[in-house]
N, C-alpha and C positions, 0 to 999 in steps of 0.2 A: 796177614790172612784174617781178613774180617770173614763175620758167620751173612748168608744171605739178603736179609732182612737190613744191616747194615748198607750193603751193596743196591738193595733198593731204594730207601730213606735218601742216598745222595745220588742218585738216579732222580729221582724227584724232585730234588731242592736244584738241579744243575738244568733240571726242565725247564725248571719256574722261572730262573734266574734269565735263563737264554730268553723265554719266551717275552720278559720286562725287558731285553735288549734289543728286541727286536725291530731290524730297520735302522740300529745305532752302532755294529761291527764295521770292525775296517776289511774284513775278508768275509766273504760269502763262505759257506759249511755244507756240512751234508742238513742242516735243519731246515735251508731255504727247499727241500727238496720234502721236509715233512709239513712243514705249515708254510708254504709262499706267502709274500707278501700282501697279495691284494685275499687272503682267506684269514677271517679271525678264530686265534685258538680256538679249541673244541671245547664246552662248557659239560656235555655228555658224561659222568663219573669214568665210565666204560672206555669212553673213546681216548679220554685222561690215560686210564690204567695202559693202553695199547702203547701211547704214544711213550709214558714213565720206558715200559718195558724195553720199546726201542733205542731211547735214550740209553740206558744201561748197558745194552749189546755195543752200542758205538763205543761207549766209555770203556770197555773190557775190551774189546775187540782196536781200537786205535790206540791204545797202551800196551800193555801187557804183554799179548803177541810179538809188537815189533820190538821191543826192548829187550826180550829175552833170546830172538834172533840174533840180536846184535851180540848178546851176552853171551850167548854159546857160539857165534862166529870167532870174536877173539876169541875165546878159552882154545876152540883148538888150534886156532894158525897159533897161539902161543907155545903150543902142543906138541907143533910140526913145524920148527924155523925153517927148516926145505921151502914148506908148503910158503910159508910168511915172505920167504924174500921172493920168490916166485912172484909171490902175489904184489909186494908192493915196487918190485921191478917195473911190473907190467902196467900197473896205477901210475908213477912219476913216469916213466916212458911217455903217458898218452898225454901228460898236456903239462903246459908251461907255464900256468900258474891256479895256484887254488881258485882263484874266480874263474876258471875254464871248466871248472867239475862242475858238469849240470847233468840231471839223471837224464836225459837224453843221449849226453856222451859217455855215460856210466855204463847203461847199455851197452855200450857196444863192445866190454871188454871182455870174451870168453872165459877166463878166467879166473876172473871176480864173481861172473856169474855161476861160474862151476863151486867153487868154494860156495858161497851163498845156497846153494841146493843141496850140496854136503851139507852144511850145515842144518839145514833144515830134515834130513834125510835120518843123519844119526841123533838127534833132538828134535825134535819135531813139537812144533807147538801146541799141539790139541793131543793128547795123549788116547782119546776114544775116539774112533767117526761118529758121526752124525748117527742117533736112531732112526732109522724108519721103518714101518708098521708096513709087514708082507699084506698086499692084495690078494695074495694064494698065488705062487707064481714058481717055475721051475726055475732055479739059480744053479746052473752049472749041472747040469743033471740033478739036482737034488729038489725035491717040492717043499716049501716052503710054506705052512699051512696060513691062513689070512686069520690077521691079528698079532702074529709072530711080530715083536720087535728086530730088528737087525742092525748090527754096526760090526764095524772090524777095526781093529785098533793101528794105527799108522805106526807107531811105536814099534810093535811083534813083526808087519810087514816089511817093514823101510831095514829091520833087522835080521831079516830070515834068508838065511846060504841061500836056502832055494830061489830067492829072488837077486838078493846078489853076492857078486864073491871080495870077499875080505868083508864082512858086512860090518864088522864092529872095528874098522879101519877109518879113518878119517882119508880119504882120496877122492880128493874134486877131478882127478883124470879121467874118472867115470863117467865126468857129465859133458866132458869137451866132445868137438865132432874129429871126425877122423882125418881131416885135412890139418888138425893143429898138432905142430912138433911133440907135444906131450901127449897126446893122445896114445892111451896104454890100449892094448889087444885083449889084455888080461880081463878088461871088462865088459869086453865085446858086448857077452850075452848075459848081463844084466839086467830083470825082467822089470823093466824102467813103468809095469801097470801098477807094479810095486807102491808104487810112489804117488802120493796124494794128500799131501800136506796141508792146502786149501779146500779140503775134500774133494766133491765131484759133483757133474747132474746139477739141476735148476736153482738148488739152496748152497750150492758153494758156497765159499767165503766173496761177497762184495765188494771187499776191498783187497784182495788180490793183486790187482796193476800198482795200487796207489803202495802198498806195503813193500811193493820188490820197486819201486823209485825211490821210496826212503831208503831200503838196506843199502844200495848200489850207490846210494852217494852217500850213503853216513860209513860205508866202511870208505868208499875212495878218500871222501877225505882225512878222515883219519890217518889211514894209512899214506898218505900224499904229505901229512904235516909231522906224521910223528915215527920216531923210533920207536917199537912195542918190544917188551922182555919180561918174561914173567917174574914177579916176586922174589928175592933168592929165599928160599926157605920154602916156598909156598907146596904145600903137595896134597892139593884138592885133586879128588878124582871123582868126576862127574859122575861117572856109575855108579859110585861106593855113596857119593854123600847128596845126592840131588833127590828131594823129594817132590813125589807127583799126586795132586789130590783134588784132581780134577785142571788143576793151574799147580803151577811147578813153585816149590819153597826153597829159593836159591840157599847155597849153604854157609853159615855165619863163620867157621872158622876157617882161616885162609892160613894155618901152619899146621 
């Protein structure tokens, strides 16, 4: 947990650096997309700072987020051996060798993808939504004076009875459709507007598609190669020891 100012300084040094490589990577990035090839850097102080800034969001936003999905994915199928062999049944079922696991064919396994929205659903990665500044506008019968900041926190949402039932239950049967053998009743009417973990509207999260092709094959494969069992002794519990402070402070004692 660096303080801000830290988090910009290598925001800026990781600019510089790209921007001295440029035209000499062996894979194209989301940077061909901020300074193309035939446009030279911005020399502007101003147009610098915009560009540090965005750098910075990539840097947090393509770490942090998908790392910590995967990290509260396993903690609960460790949670729920049910849930675990379900899940990696249904992974070695679909293909016949590790080099077959491609997030195309990851996709398509209900499953994995239910588990992975559990996941995201009881932990969720952004613990506030997004602020945005009322226009003056009526939200739900209520008027909303312009200037009002607003967010709703995904965390209270993704957890509240009134949206769904067992809420502080780890159950991916909530997210299958109703033609799959697991598909539970019990969670029929689960109010799935609940749920908005990429947020929502024009500023969503950008890399949304590219995040659920990593999860979907960084668990199949895992679970494709390995036996998973928790620690013997180990008794972390995610609610009691996980701290949240804007980004989550995983917790250091695992007994």
């Amino acid at each position: 947990m660096r303080p801000h100012s830290h988090i910009r300084d290598h925001s800026r040094q990781q600019l510089e650096q790209r921007i001295r490589r440029k035209g000499a990577v062996e894979h194209l990035n989301f940077f061909e997309q901020l300074i193309p090839e035939d446009r030279e850097p911005p020399k502007d102080p101003k147009e610098m700072r915009h560009f540090e800034q965005v750098a910075g969001q990539l840097l947090v936003a393509g770490y942090e987020p998908p790392a910590m999905w995967f990290y509260f994915t396993i903690y609960h199928l460790l949670k729920e051996p049910l849930v675990l062999e379900t899940l990696a049944k249904e992974i070695r079922g679909a293909f016949e060798s590790y080099s077959h696991i491609t997030p195309g064919a990851a996709a398509s396994l209900p499953y994995l993808t239910a588990c992975l929205k559990e996941s995201l659903r009881v932990m969720p990665n952004v613990l506030i939504g997004m602020p945005v500044v009322s226009p003056g506008a009526m939200v739900d019968g209520t008027f909303i004076p312009k200037g009002v900041i607003c967010q709703s926190s995904p965390f209270a949402l993704a957890r509240s009875p009134r949206n769904f039932c067992e809420p502080l239950r780890f159950r991916p049967e909530r997210w299958l459709p109703e033609e799959h053998p697991l598909y539970d009743t019990r969670f029929a009417n689960d109010d799935r507007k609940g749920f908005h973990p990429f947020s929502q509207g024009p500023r969503m999260c950008a890399g949304k598609e590219v995040a659920w092709w990593q999860s979907r094959l960084f668990i199949a494969k895992v679970l494709w190669t390995f036996d998973l069992e928790m620690v013997s002794g180990q008794r972390i519990n995610m609610d009691r020891d996980l701290r949240g402070w804007g980004m989550y402070e995983k917790p250091e004692d695992y007994t």
